[in-house]
C-alpha positions as CSV (number, residue, x, y, z in Angstrom):
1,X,0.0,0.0,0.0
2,X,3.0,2.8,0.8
3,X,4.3,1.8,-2.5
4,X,1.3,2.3,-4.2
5,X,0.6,5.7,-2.5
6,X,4.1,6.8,-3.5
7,X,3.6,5.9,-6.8
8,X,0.6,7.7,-7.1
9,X,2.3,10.8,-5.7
10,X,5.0,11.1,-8.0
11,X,2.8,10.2,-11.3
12,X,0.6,13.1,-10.1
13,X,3.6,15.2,-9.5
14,X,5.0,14.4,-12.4
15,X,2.2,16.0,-14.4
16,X,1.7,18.7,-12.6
17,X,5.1,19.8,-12.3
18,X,5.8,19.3,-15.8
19,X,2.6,21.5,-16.4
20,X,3.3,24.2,-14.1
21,X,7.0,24.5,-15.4
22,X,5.9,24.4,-18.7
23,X,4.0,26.9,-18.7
24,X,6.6,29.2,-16.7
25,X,9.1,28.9,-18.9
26,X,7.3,29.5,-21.7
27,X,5.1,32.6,-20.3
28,X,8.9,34.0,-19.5
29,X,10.5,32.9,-22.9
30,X,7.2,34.6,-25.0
31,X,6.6,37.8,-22.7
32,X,9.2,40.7,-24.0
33,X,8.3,42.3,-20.1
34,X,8.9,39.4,-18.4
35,X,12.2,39.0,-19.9
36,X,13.7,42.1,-19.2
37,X,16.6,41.9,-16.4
38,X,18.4,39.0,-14.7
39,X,15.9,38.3,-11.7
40,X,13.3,36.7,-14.4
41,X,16.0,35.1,-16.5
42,X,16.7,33.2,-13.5
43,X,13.3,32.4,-13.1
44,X,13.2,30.7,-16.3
45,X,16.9,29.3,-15.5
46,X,15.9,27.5,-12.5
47,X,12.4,26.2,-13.9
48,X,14.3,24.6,-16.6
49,X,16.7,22.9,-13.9
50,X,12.9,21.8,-12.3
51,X,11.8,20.4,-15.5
52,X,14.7,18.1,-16.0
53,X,14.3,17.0,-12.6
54,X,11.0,16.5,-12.2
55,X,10.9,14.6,-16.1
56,X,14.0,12.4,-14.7
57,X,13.2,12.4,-10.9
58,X,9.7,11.3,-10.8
59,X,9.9,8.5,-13.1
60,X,12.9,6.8,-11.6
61,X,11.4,6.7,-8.3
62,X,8.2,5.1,-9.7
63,X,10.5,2.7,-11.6
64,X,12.9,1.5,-8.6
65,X,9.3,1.3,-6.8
66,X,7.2,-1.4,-8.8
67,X,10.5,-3.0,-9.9
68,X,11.4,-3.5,-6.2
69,X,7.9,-4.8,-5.1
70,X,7.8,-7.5,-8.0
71,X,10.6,-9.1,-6.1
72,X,11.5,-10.9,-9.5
73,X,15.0,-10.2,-10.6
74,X,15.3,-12.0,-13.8
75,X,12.3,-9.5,-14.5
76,X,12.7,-6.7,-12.8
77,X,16.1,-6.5,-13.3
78,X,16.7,-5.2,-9.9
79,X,17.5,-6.7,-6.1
80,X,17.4,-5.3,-2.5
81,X,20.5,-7.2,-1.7
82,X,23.7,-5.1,-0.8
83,X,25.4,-8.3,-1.7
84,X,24.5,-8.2,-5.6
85,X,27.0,-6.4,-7.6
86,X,25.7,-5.8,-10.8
87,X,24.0,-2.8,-11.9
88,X,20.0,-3.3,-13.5
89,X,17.5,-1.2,-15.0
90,X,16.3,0.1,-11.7
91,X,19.5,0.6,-10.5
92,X,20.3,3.0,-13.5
93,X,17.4,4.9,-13.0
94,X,18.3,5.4,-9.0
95,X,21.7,7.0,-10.8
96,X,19.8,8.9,-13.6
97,X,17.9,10.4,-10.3
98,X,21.0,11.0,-8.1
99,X,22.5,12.5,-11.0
100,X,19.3,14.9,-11.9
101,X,17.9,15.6,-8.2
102,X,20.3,17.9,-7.3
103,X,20.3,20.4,-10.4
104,X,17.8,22.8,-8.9
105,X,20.2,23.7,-6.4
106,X,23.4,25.2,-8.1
107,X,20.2,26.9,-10.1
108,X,19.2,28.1,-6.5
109,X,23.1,29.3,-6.1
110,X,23.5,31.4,-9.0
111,X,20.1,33.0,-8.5
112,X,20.9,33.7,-4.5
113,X,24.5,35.6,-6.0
114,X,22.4,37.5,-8.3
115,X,20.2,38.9,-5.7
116,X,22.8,39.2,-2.9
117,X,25.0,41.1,-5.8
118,X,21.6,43.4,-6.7
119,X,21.0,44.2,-2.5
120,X,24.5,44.6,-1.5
121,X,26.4,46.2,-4.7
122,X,23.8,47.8,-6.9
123,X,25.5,49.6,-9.1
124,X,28.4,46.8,-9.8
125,X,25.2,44.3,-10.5
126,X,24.1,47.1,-13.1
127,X,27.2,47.0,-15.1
128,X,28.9,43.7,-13.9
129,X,26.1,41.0,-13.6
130,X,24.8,40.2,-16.8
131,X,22.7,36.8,-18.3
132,X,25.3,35.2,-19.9
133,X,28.1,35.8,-17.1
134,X,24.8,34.1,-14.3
135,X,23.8,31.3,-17.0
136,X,27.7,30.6,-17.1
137,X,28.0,30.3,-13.2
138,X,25.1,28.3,-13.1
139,X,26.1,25.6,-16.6
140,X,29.6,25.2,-14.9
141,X,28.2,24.2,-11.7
142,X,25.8,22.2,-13.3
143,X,28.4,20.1,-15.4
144,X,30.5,19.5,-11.9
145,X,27.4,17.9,-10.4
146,X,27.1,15.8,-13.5
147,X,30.9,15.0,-13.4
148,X,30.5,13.7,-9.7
149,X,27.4,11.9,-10.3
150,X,29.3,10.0,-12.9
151,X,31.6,8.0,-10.2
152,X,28.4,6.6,-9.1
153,X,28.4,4.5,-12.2
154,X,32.0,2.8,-10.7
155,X,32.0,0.8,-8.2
156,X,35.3,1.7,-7.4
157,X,34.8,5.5,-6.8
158,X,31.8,5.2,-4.5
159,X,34.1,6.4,-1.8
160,X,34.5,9.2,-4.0
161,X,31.4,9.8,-5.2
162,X,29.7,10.2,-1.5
163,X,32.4,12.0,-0.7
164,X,33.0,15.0,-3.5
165,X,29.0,15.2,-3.3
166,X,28.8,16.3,0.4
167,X,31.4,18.6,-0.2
168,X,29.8,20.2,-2.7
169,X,26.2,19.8,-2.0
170,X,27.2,21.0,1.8
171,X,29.5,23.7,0.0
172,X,26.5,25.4,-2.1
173,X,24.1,24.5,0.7
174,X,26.2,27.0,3.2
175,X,26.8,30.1,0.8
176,X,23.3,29.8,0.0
177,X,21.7,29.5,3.4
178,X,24.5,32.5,4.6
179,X,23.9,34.7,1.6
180,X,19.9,34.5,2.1
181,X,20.3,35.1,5.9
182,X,22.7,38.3,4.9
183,X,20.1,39.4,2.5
184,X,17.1,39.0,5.2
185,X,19.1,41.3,7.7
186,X,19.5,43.7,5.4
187,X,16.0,43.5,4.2
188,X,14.7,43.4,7.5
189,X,17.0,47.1,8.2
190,X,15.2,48.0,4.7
191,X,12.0,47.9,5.9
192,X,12.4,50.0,9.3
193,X,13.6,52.9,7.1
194,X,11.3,55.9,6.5
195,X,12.7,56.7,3.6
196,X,12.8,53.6,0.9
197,X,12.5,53.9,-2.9
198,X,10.7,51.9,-5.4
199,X,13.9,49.9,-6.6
200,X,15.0,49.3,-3.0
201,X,11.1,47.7,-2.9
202,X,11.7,45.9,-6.5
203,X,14.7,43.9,-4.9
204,X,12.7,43.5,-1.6
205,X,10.4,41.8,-3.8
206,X,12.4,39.3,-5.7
207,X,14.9,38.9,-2.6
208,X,11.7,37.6,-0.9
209,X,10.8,34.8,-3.9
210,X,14.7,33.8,-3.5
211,X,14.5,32.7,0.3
212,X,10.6,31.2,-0.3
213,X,12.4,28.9,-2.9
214,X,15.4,28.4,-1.0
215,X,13.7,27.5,2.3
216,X,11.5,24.8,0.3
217,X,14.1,23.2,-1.1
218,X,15.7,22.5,2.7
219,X,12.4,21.6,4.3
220,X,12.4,19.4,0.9
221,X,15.9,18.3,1.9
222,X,15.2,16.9,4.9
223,X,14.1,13.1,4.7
224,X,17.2,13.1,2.3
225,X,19.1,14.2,5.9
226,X,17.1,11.7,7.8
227,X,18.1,9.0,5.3
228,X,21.3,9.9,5.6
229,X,21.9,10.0,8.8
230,X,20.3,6.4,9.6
231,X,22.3,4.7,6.6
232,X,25.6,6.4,8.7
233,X,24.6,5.2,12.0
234,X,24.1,1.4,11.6
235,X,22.6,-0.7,9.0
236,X,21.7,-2.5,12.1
237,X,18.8,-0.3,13.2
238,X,16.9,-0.6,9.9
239,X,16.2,-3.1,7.3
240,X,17.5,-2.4,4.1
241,X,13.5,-2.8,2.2
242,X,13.4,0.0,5.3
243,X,16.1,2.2,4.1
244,X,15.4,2.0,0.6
245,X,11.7,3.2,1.2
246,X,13.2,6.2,3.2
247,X,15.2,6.8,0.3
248,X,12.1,7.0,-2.4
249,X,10.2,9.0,-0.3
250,X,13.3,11.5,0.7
251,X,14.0,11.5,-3.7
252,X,10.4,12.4,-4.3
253,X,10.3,15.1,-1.3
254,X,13.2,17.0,-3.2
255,X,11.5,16.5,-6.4
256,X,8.2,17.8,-5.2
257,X,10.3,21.1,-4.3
258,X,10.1,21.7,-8.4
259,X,7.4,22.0,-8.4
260,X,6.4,23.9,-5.5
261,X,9.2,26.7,-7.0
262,X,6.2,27.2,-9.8
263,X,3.5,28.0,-7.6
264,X,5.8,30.3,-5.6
265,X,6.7,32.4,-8.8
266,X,3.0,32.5,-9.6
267,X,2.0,34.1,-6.2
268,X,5.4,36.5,-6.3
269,X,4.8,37.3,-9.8
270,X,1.5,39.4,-10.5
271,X,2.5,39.6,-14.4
272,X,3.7,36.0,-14.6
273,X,0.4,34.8,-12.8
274,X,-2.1,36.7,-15.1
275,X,0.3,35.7,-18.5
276,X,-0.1,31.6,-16.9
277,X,-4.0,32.0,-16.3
278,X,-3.8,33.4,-20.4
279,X,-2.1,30.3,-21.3
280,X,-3.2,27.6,-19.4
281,X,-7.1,27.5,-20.6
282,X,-5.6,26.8,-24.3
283,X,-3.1,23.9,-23.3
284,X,-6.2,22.1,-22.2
285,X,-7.9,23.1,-25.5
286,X,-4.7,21.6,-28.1
Protein backbone atom coordinates (compact mmCIF):
# COMPACT_ATOMS: atom_id res chain seq x y z
CA UNK A 1 0.00 0.00 0.00
CA UNK A 2 3.04 2.81 0.83
CA UNK A 3 4.34 1.82 -2.46
CA UNK A 4 1.26 2.29 -4.20
CA UNK A 5 0.63 5.75 -2.46
CA UNK A 6 4.06 6.78 -3.48
CA UNK A 7 3.57 5.88 -6.81
CA UNK A 8 0.62 7.72 -7.11
CA UNK A 9 2.28 10.84 -5.72
CA UNK A 10 4.99 11.05 -7.96
CA UNK A 11 2.77 10.22 -11.25
CA UNK A 12 0.58 13.11 -10.05
CA UNK A 13 3.61 15.17 -9.50
CA UNK A 14 5.01 14.39 -12.36
CA UNK A 15 2.23 16.01 -14.39
CA UNK A 16 1.72 18.70 -12.56
CA UNK A 17 5.06 19.78 -12.28
CA UNK A 18 5.78 19.25 -15.80
CA UNK A 19 2.61 21.48 -16.42
CA UNK A 20 3.32 24.17 -14.07
CA UNK A 21 6.97 24.49 -15.37
CA UNK A 22 5.86 24.41 -18.71
CA UNK A 23 3.97 26.95 -18.71
CA UNK A 24 6.60 29.25 -16.75
CA UNK A 25 9.14 28.86 -18.91
CA UNK A 26 7.25 29.55 -21.75
CA UNK A 27 5.08 32.56 -20.35
CA UNK A 28 8.95 34.00 -19.49
CA UNK A 29 10.52 32.88 -22.90
CA UNK A 30 7.21 34.63 -24.99
CA UNK A 31 6.59 37.78 -22.75
CA UNK A 32 9.17 40.74 -24.00
CA UNK A 33 8.33 42.29 -20.15
CA UNK A 34 8.88 39.37 -18.37
CA UNK A 35 12.18 39.04 -19.91
CA UNK A 36 13.66 42.09 -19.24
CA UNK A 37 16.63 41.86 -16.39
CA UNK A 38 18.43 38.98 -14.68
CA UNK A 39 15.90 38.31 -11.75
CA UNK A 40 13.27 36.74 -14.43
CA UNK A 41 16.03 35.10 -16.55
CA UNK A 42 16.68 33.16 -13.45
CA UNK A 43 13.26 32.36 -13.12
CA UNK A 44 13.21 30.67 -16.26
CA UNK A 45 16.86 29.29 -15.53
CA UNK A 46 15.86 27.48 -12.53
CA UNK A 47 12.38 26.16 -13.94
CA UNK A 48 14.32 24.64 -16.59
CA UNK A 49 16.71 22.90 -13.89
CA UNK A 50 12.90 21.85 -12.27
CA UNK A 51 11.78 20.37 -15.50
CA UNK A 52 14.65 18.13 -15.99
CA UNK A 53 14.31 17.01 -12.55
CA UNK A 54 10.96 16.53 -12.20
CA UNK A 55 10.94 14.62 -16.10
CA UNK A 56 14.00 12.40 -14.68
CA UNK A 57 13.15 12.37 -10.90
CA UNK A 58 9.66 11.31 -10.80
CA UNK A 59 9.90 8.45 -13.06
CA UNK A 60 12.91 6.84 -11.61
CA UNK A 61 11.36 6.69 -8.33
CA UNK A 62 8.18 5.13 -9.74
CA UNK A 63 10.48 2.69 -11.57
CA UNK A 64 12.95 1.52 -8.59
CA UNK A 65 9.29 1.26 -6.79
CA UNK A 66 7.24 -1.36 -8.81
CA UNK A 67 10.48 -3.01 -9.91
CA UNK A 68 11.40 -3.51 -6.18
CA UNK A 69 7.86 -4.80 -5.11
CA UNK A 70 7.84 -7.46 -8.02
CA UNK A 71 10.63 -9.08 -6.14
CA UNK A 72 11.52 -10.92 -9.54
CA UNK A 73 15.00 -10.17 -10.61
CA UNK A 74 15.31 -12.02 -13.85
CA UNK A 75 12.32 -9.52 -14.51
CA UNK A 76 12.66 -6.74 -12.80
CA UNK A 77 16.10 -6.52 -13.31
CA UNK A 78 16.71 -5.15 -9.89
CA UNK A 79 17.53 -6.70 -6.14
CA UNK A 80 17.42 -5.31 -2.50
CA UNK A 81 20.52 -7.23 -1.69
CA UNK A 82 23.66 -5.05 -0.83
CA UNK A 83 25.40 -8.27 -1.73
CA UNK A 84 24.53 -8.23 -5.61
CA UNK A 85 27.04 -6.40 -7.64
CA UNK A 86 25.66 -5.77 -10.79
CA UNK A 87 24.04 -2.84 -11.86
CA UNK A 88 19.99 -3.33 -13.50
CA UNK A 89 17.53 -1.24 -15.01
CA UNK A 90 16.35 0.06 -11.68
CA UNK A 91 19.50 0.55 -10.53
CA UNK A 92 20.25 2.97 -13.52
CA UNK A 93 17.40 4.88 -12.99
CA UNK A 94 18.27 5.43 -9.00
CA UNK A 95 21.67 7.03 -10.83
CA UNK A 96 19.79 8.94 -13.60
CA UNK A 97 17.90 10.42 -10.35
CA UNK A 98 20.98 11.02 -8.10
CA UNK A 99 22.54 12.50 -11.02
CA UNK A 100 19.30 14.87 -11.88
CA UNK A 101 17.89 15.62 -8.18
CA UNK A 102 20.33 17.87 -7.29
CA UNK A 103 20.31 20.41 -10.42
CA UNK A 104 17.81 22.83 -8.88
CA UNK A 105 20.24 23.67 -6.36
CA UNK A 106 23.37 25.23 -8.12
CA UNK A 107 20.19 26.90 -10.06
CA UNK A 108 19.24 28.15 -6.53
CA UNK A 109 23.05 29.27 -6.11
CA UNK A 110 23.55 31.43 -8.97
CA UNK A 111 20.06 32.99 -8.50
CA UNK A 112 20.85 33.69 -4.51
CA UNK A 113 24.49 35.58 -5.95
CA UNK A 114 22.43 37.49 -8.33
CA UNK A 115 20.23 38.85 -5.66
CA UNK A 116 22.77 39.15 -2.88
CA UNK A 117 25.05 41.08 -5.82
CA UNK A 118 21.63 43.45 -6.73
CA UNK A 119 21.01 44.21 -2.53
CA UNK A 120 24.45 44.64 -1.48
CA UNK A 121 26.44 46.23 -4.68
CA UNK A 122 23.83 47.82 -6.90
CA UNK A 123 25.54 49.62 -9.15
CA UNK A 124 28.42 46.76 -9.79
CA UNK A 125 25.22 44.25 -10.47
CA UNK A 126 24.12 47.15 -13.08
CA UNK A 127 27.18 46.96 -15.10
CA UNK A 128 28.85 43.69 -13.95
CA UNK A 129 26.13 40.96 -13.61
CA UNK A 130 24.77 40.17 -16.75
CA UNK A 131 22.67 36.82 -18.29
CA UNK A 132 25.34 35.23 -19.89
CA UNK A 133 28.11 35.83 -17.11
CA UNK A 134 24.85 34.07 -14.26
CA UNK A 135 23.83 31.34 -16.98
CA UNK A 136 27.73 30.61 -17.12
CA UNK A 137 28.02 30.35 -13.23
CA UNK A 138 25.14 28.35 -13.10
CA UNK A 139 26.15 25.60 -16.62
CA UNK A 140 29.60 25.17 -14.89
CA UNK A 141 28.17 24.23 -11.72
CA UNK A 142 25.80 22.21 -13.33
CA UNK A 143 28.40 20.10 -15.45
CA UNK A 144 30.46 19.49 -11.91
CA UNK A 145 27.44 17.93 -10.41
CA UNK A 146 27.11 15.83 -13.53
CA UNK A 147 30.87 15.00 -13.45
CA UNK A 148 30.50 13.71 -9.66
CA UNK A 149 27.45 11.89 -10.31
CA UNK A 150 29.27 9.96 -12.86
CA UNK A 151 31.63 7.97 -10.21
CA UNK A 152 28.42 6.56 -9.10
CA UNK A 153 28.45 4.45 -12.23
CA UNK A 154 32.03 2.81 -10.66
CA UNK A 155 31.99 0.81 -8.23
CA UNK A 156 35.32 1.73 -7.37
CA UNK A 157 34.75 5.50 -6.79
CA UNK A 158 31.82 5.22 -4.48
CA UNK A 159 34.10 6.38 -1.82
CA UNK A 160 34.50 9.16 -3.96
CA UNK A 161 31.35 9.80 -5.24
CA UNK A 162 29.69 10.19 -1.50
CA UNK A 163 32.44 12.04 -0.68
CA UNK A 164 32.97 15.03 -3.47
CA UNK A 165 29.01 15.19 -3.29
CA UNK A 166 28.78 16.31 0.39
CA UNK A 167 31.42 18.60 -0.24
CA UNK A 168 29.79 20.20 -2.74
CA UNK A 169 26.17 19.77 -1.96
CA UNK A 170 27.25 20.96 1.75
CA UNK A 171 29.48 23.72 0.01
CA UNK A 172 26.52 25.36 -2.14
CA UNK A 173 24.08 24.54 0.66
CA UNK A 174 26.24 26.98 3.23
CA UNK A 175 26.84 30.09 0.85
CA UNK A 176 23.33 29.78 0.04
CA UNK A 177 21.69 29.52 3.45
CA UNK A 178 24.53 32.52 4.55
CA UNK A 179 23.88 34.70 1.59
CA UNK A 180 19.90 34.48 2.06
CA UNK A 181 20.33 35.10 5.85
CA UNK A 182 22.66 38.32 4.92
CA UNK A 183 20.06 39.42 2.47
CA UNK A 184 17.07 38.95 5.18
CA UNK A 185 19.11 41.31 7.67
CA UNK A 186 19.51 43.70 5.37
CA UNK A 187 16.02 43.46 4.23
CA UNK A 188 14.72 43.44 7.47
CA UNK A 189 16.97 47.09 8.22
CA UNK A 190 15.23 48.03 4.71
CA UNK A 191 12.04 47.94 5.94
CA UNK A 192 12.40 50.03 9.26
CA UNK A 193 13.63 52.88 7.12
CA UNK A 194 11.26 55.90 6.50
CA UNK A 195 12.72 56.69 3.59
CA UNK A 196 12.82 53.63 0.91
CA UNK A 197 12.55 53.90 -2.88
CA UNK A 198 10.70 51.89 -5.38
CA UNK A 199 13.86 49.92 -6.60
CA UNK A 200 14.96 49.27 -3.03
CA UNK A 201 11.06 47.67 -2.87
CA UNK A 202 11.68 45.88 -6.50
CA UNK A 203 14.71 43.94 -4.86
CA UNK A 204 12.75 43.48 -1.58
CA UNK A 205 10.38 41.81 -3.75
CA UNK A 206 12.44 39.33 -5.70
CA UNK A 207 14.87 38.86 -2.60
CA UNK A 208 11.73 37.63 -0.89
CA UNK A 209 10.77 34.81 -3.88
CA UNK A 210 14.65 33.80 -3.48
CA UNK A 211 14.49 32.72 0.31
CA UNK A 212 10.62 31.22 -0.34
CA UNK A 213 12.39 28.89 -2.90
CA UNK A 214 15.43 28.43 -0.96
CA UNK A 215 13.65 27.53 2.30
CA UNK A 216 11.53 24.78 0.28
CA UNK A 217 14.10 23.17 -1.13
CA UNK A 218 15.71 22.52 2.69
CA UNK A 219 12.38 21.59 4.26
CA UNK A 220 12.42 19.44 0.93
CA UNK A 221 15.89 18.26 1.89
CA UNK A 222 15.22 16.86 4.91
CA UNK A 223 14.06 13.14 4.68
CA UNK A 224 17.16 13.13 2.34
CA UNK A 225 19.05 14.19 5.88
CA UNK A 226 17.13 11.72 7.81
CA UNK A 227 18.05 9.02 5.28
CA UNK A 228 21.31 9.91 5.60
CA UNK A 229 21.91 10.02 8.85
CA UNK A 230 20.28 6.38 9.56
CA UNK A 231 22.35 4.69 6.58
CA UNK A 232 25.61 6.36 8.70
CA UNK A 233 24.61 5.16 12.04
CA UNK A 234 24.10 1.40 11.57
CA UNK A 235 22.61 -0.71 9.04
CA UNK A 236 21.68 -2.53 12.14
CA UNK A 237 18.81 -0.33 13.16
CA UNK A 238 16.92 -0.59 9.91
CA UNK A 239 16.22 -3.09 7.25
CA UNK A 240 17.52 -2.44 4.10
CA UNK A 241 13.46 -2.78 2.23
CA UNK A 242 13.42 0.02 5.26
CA UNK A 243 16.09 2.22 4.12
CA UNK A 244 15.39 1.96 0.58
CA UNK A 245 11.72 3.21 1.20
CA UNK A 246 13.22 6.20 3.16
CA UNK A 247 15.21 6.76 0.26
CA UNK A 248 12.08 6.96 -2.37
CA UNK A 249 10.19 8.99 -0.27
CA UNK A 250 13.26 11.52 0.70
CA UNK A 251 13.98 11.54 -3.68
CA UNK A 252 10.36 12.39 -4.33
CA UNK A 253 10.28 15.10 -1.27
CA UNK A 254 13.23 17.00 -3.17
CA UNK A 255 11.48 16.54 -6.38
CA UNK A 256 8.18 17.82 -5.22
CA UNK A 257 10.26 21.11 -4.34
CA UNK A 258 10.08 21.75 -8.43
CA UNK A 259 7.43 22.05 -8.37
CA UNK A 260 6.36 23.93 -5.53
CA UNK A 261 9.23 26.73 -6.95
CA UNK A 262 6.22 27.20 -9.84
CA UNK A 263 3.51 28.02 -7.56
CA UNK A 264 5.75 30.26 -5.64
CA UNK A 265 6.74 32.40 -8.85
CA UNK A 266 3.03 32.49 -9.64
CA UNK A 267 1.95 34.06 -6.24
CA UNK A 268 5.42 36.46 -6.30
CA UNK A 269 4.75 37.31 -9.78
CA UNK A 270 1.48 39.37 -10.48
CA UNK A 271 2.54 39.63 -14.40
CA UNK A 272 3.70 35.95 -14.58
CA UNK A 273 0.45 34.76 -12.81
CA UNK A 274 -2.14 36.74 -15.14
CA UNK A 275 0.33 35.74 -18.48
CA UNK A 276 -0.11 31.59 -16.88
CA UNK A 277 -4.01 31.96 -16.33
CA UNK A 278 -3.84 33.36 -20.43
CA UNK A 279 -2.07 30.31 -21.27
CA UNK A 280 -3.15 27.62 -19.37
CA UNK A 281 -7.12 27.51 -20.58
CA UNK A 282 -5.57 26.80 -24.27
CA UNK A 283 -3.15 23.87 -23.27
CA UNK A 284 -6.17 22.12 -22.18
CA UNK A 285 -7.93 23.06 -25.47
CA UNK A 286 -4.70 21.58 -28.06
Amino acid sequence: MNLIFLCMINGSFTIVGALLNSIVIICLWKSALLRKGTGNFMILLLSSFDLLVIVAGHPAVILSAVSWSSGNNTLTHWSTKPTNKEYRLAEVAILVSNCTKYLSLPALLAVTVDRYIAITRPFFHQIYVTKRRLLALSVVMQLLMVAVGMFRFFKDFKAIYYGTLLFLVGTEMITVAIMNYKMWRIATNIKHQRTTSKTQLKHLKKNFTCLLAVACFYIAMTPLFVYAILRAASSSVLSEDTLLLLRLWGNTSLNISSTCNCLIFFWRNEILRSSGKKLLPGCFKR
